[in-house]
ChimeraX commands (.cxc) that place a marker at each C-alpha (Angstrom):
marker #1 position 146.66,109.82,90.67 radius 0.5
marker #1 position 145.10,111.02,93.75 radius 0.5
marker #1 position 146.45,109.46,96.77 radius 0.5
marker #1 position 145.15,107.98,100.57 radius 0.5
marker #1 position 146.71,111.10,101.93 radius 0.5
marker #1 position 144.04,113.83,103.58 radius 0.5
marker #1 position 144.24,116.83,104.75 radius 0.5
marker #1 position 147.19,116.02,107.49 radius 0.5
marker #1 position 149.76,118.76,106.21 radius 0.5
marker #1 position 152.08,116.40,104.81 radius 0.5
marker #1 position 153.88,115.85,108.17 radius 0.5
marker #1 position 153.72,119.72,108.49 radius 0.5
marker #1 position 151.38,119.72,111.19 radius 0.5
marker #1 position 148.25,121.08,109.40 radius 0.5
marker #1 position 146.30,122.45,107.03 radius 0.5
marker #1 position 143.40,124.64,106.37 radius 0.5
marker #1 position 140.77,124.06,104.20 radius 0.5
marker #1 position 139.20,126.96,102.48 radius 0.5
marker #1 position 136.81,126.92,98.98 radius 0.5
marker #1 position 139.91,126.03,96.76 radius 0.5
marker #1 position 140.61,123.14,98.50 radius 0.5
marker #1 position 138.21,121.01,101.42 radius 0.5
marker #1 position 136.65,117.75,101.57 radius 0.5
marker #1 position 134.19,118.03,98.89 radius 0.5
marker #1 position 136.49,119.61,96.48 radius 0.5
marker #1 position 138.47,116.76,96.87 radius 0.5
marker #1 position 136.15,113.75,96.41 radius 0.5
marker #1 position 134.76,115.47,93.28 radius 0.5
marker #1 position 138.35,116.08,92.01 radius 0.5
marker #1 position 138.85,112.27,92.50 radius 0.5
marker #1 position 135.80,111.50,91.18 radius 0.5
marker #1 position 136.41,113.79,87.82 radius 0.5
marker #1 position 139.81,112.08,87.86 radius 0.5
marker #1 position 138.92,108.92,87.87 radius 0.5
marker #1 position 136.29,109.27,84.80 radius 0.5
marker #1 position 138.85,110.86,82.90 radius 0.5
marker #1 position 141.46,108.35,83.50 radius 0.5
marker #1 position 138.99,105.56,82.87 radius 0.5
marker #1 position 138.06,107.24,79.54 radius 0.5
marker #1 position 141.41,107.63,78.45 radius 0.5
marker #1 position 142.19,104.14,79.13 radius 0.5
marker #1 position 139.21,102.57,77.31 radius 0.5
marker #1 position 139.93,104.78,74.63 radius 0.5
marker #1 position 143.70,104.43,73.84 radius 0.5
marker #1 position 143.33,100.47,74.30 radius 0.5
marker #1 position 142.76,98.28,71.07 radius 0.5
marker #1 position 141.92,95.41,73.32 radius 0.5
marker #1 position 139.52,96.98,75.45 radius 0.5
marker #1 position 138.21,98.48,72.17 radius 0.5
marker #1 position 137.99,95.01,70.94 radius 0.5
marker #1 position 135.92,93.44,73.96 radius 0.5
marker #1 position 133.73,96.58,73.56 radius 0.5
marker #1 position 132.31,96.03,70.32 radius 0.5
marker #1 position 132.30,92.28,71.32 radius 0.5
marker #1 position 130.28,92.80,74.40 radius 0.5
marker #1 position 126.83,95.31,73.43 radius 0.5
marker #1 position 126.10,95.41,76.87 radius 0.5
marker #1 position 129.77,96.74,78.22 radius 0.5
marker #1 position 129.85,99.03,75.69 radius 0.5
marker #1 position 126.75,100.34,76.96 radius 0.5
marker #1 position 127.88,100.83,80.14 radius 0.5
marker #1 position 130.88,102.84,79.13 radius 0.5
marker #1 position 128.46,105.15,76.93 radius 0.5
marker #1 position 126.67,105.47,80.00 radius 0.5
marker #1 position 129.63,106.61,82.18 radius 0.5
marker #1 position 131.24,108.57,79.30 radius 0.5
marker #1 position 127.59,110.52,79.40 radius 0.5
marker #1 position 127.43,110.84,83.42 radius 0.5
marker #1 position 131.22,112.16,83.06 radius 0.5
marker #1 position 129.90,114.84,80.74 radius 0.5
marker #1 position 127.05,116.02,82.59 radius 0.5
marker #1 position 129.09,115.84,85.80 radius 0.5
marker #1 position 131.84,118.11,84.11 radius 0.5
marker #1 position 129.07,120.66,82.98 radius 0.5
marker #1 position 127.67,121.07,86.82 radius 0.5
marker #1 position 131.37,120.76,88.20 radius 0.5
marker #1 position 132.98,123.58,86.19 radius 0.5
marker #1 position 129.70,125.63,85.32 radius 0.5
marker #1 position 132.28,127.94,83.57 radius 0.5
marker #1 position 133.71,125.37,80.94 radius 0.5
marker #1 position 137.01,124.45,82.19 radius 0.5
marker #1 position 138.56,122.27,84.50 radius 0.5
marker #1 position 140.71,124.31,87.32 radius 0.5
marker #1 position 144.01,123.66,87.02 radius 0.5
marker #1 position 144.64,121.69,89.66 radius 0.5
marker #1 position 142.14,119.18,88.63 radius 0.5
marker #1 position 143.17,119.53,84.70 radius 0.5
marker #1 position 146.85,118.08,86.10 radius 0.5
marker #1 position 145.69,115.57,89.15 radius 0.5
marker #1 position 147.69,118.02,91.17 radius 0.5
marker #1 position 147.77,116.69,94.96 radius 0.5
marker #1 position 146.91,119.90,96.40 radius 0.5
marker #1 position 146.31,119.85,100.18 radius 0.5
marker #1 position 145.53,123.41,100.91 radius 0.5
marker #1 position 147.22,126.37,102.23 radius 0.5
marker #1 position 147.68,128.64,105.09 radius 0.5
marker #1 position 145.03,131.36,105.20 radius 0.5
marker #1 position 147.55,133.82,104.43 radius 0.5
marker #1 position 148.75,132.85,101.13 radius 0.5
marker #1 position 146.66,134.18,98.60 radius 0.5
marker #1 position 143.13,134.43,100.25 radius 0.5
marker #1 position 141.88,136.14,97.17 radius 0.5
marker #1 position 143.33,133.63,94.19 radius 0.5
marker #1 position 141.87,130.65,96.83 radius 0.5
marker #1 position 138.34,132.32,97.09 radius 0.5
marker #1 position 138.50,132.34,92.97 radius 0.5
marker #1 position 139.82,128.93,92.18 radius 0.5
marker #1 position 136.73,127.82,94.73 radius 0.5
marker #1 position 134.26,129.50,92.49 radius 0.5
marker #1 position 135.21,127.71,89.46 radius 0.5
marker #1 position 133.99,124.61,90.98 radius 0.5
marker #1 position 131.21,126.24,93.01 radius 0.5
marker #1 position 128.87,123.35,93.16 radius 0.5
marker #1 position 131.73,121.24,94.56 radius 0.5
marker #1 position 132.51,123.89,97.18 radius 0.5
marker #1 position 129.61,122.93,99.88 radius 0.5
marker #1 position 129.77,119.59,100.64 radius 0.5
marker #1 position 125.72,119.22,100.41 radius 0.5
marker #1 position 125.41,120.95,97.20 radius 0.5
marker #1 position 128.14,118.88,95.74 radius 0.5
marker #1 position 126.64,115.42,97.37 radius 0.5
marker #1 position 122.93,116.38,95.96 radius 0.5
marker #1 position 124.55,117.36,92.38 radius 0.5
marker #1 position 126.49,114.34,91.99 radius 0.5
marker #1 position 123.29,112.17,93.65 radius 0.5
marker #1 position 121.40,113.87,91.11 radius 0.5
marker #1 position 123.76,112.66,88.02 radius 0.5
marker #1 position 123.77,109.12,89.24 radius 0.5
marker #1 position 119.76,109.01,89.05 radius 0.5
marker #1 position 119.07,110.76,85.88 radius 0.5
marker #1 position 121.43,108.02,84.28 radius 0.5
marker #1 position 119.40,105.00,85.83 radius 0.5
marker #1 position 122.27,104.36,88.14 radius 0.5
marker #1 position 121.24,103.41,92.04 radius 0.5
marker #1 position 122.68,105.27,94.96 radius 0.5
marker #1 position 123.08,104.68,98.71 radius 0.5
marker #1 position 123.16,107.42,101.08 radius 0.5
marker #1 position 124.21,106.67,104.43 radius 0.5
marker #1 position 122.65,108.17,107.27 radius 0.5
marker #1 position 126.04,108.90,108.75 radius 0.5
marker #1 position 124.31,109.66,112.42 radius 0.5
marker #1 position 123.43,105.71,112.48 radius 0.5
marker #1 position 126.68,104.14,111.57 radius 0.5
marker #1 position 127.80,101.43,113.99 radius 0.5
marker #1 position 123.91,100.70,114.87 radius 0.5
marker #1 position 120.60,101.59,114.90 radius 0.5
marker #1 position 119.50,104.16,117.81 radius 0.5
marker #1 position 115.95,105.27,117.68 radius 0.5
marker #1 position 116.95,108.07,119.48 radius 0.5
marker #1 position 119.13,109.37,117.38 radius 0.5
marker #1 position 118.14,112.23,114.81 radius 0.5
marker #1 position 119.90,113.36,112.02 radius 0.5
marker #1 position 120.04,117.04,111.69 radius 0.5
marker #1 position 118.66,118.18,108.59 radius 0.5
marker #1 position 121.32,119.25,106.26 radius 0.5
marker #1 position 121.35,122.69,104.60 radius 0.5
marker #1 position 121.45,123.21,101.17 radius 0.5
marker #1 position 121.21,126.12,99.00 radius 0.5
marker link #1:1,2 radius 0.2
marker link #1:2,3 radius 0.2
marker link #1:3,4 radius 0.2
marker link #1:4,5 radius 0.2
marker link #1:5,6 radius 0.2
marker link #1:6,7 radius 0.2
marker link #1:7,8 radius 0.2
marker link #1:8,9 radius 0.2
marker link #1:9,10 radius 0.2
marker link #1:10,11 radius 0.2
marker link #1:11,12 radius 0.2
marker link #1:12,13 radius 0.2
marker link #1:13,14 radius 0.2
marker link #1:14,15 radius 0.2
marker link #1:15,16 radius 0.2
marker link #1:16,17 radius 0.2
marker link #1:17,18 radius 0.2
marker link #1:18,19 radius 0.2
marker link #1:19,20 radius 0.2
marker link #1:20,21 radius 0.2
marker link #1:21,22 radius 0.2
marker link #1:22,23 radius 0.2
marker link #1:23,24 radius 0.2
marker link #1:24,25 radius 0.2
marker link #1:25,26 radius 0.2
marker link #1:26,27 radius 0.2
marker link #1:27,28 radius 0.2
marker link #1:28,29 radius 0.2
marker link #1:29,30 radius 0.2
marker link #1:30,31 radius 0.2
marker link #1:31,32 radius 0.2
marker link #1:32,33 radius 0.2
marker link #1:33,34 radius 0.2
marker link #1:34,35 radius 0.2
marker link #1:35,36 radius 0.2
marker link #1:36,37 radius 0.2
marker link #1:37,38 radius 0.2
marker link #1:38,39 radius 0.2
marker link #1:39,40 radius 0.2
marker link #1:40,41 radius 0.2
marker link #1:41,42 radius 0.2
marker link #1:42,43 radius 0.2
marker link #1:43,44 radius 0.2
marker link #1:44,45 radius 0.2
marker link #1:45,46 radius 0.2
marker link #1:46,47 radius 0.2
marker link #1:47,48 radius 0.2
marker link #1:48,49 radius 0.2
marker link #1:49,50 radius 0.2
marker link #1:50,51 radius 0.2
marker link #1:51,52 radius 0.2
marker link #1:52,53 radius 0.2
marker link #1:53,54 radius 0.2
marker link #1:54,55 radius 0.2
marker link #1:55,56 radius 0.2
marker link #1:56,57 radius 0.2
marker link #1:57,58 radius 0.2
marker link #1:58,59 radius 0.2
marker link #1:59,60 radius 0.2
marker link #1:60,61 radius 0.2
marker link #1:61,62 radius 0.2
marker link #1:62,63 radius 0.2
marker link #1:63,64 radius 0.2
marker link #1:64,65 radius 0.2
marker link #1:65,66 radius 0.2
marker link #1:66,67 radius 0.2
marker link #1:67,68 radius 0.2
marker link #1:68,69 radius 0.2
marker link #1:69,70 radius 0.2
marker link #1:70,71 radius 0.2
marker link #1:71,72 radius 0.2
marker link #1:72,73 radius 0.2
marker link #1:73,74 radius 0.2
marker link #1:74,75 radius 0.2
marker link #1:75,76 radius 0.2
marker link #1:76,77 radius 0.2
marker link #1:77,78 radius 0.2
marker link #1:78,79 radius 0.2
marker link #1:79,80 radius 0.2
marker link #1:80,81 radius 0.2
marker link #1:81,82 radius 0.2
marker link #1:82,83 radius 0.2
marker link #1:83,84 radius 0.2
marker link #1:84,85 radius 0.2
marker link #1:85,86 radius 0.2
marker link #1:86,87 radius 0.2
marker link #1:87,88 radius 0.2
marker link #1:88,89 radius 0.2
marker link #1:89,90 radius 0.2
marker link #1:90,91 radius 0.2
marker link #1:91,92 radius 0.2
marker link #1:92,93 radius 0.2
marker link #1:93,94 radius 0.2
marker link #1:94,95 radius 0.2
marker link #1:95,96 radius 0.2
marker link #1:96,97 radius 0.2
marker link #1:97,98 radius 0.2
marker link #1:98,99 radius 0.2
marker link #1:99,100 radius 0.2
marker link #1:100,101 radius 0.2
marker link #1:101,102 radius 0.2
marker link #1:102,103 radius 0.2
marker link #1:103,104 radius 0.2
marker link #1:104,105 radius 0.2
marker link #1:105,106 radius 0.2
marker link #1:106,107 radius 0.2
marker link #1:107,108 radius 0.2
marker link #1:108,109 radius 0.2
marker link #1:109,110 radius 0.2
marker link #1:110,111 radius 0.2
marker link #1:111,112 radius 0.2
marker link #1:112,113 radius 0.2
marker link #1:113,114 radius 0.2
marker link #1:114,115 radius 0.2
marker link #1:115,116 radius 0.2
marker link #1:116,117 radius 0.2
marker link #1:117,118 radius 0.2
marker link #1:118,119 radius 0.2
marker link #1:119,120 radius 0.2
marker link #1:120,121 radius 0.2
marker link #1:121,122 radius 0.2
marker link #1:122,123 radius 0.2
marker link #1:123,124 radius 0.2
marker link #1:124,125 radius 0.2
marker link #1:125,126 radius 0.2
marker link #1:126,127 radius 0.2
marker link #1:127,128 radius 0.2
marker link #1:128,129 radius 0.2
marker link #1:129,130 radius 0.2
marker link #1:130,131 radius 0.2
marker link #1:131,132 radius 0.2
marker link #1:132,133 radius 0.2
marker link #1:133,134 radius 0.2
marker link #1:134,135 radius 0.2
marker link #1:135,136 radius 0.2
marker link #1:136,137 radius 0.2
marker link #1:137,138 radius 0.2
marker link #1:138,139 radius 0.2
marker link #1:139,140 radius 0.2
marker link #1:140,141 radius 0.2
marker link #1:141,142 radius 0.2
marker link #1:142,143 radius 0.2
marker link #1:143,144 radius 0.2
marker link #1:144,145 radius 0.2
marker link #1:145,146 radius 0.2
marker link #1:146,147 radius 0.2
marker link #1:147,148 radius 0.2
marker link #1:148,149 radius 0.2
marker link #1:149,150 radius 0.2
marker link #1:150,151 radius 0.2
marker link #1:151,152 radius 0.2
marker link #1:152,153 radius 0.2
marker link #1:153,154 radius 0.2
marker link #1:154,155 radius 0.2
marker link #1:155,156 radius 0.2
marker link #1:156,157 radius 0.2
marker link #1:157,158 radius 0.2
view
């Protein structure tokens, strides 16, 4: 399971992020991990089977998150497979630009929605709505108080 650890180098000083392996890559690995996990769990569990068919309305909710995992995985690998980095949990924090730039630029592109951190954001956001879920986005330019004279910049996206 994914751990609190970011991108410090493991006590090696540093690392470099790249599109294999950056900030967005690795909220959306959590994220996929933590549906799969969550689906595995349900599903291997008599009890939780149990309170499922006792309970309509929990059991749509799972339905519902066992659909937003599925649409999630079709934008997140747009190629039909989990990399596999994310297929094992793996804890991978990156690499020097040296090793491999080529095999990094390729693993990237099998998650290429989860590469830019604004396309990623806007297709997970996306997800979340068209399942009737509610989302918060945090204008990130206003956190510890209001400023009226503070303006966001407007984020790219492609």
């Amino acid at each position: 399971m994914m751990t609190a650890r970011y991108r410090i180098g493991d006590g090696t000083g540093g690392t470099y992020v790249g599109p294999a392996n950056n900030c967005a890559q690795d909220s959306n690995q959590a994220l996929y991990a933590a549906l799969v996990v969550l689906k595995q769990a349900v599903e291997s569990n008599p009890d939780a089977q149990a309170e499922l068919a006792d309970e309509p309305e929990q059991a749509e909710q799972f339905k519902q998150l066992v659909r937003l995992g599925r649409s999630l995985r079709h934008d997140m690998f747009p190629l039909g497979t989990a990399r596999a980095d994310w297929q094992t949990n793996a804890e991978n924090l990156g690499s020097s630009l040296e090793e491999e730039p080529l095999k990094n630029l390729l693993t990237g592109l099998l998650t290429w929605r989860t590469m830019l951190p604004r396309k990623a954001s806007d297709t997970v956001a996306i997800r979340f709505l068209q399942q009737g879920a509610a989302i918060w986005v945090l204008r990130t330019s206003q956190v510890g108080g209001i400023d009226s004279t503070i303006q966001p910049v407007i984020p790219m996206t492609l």
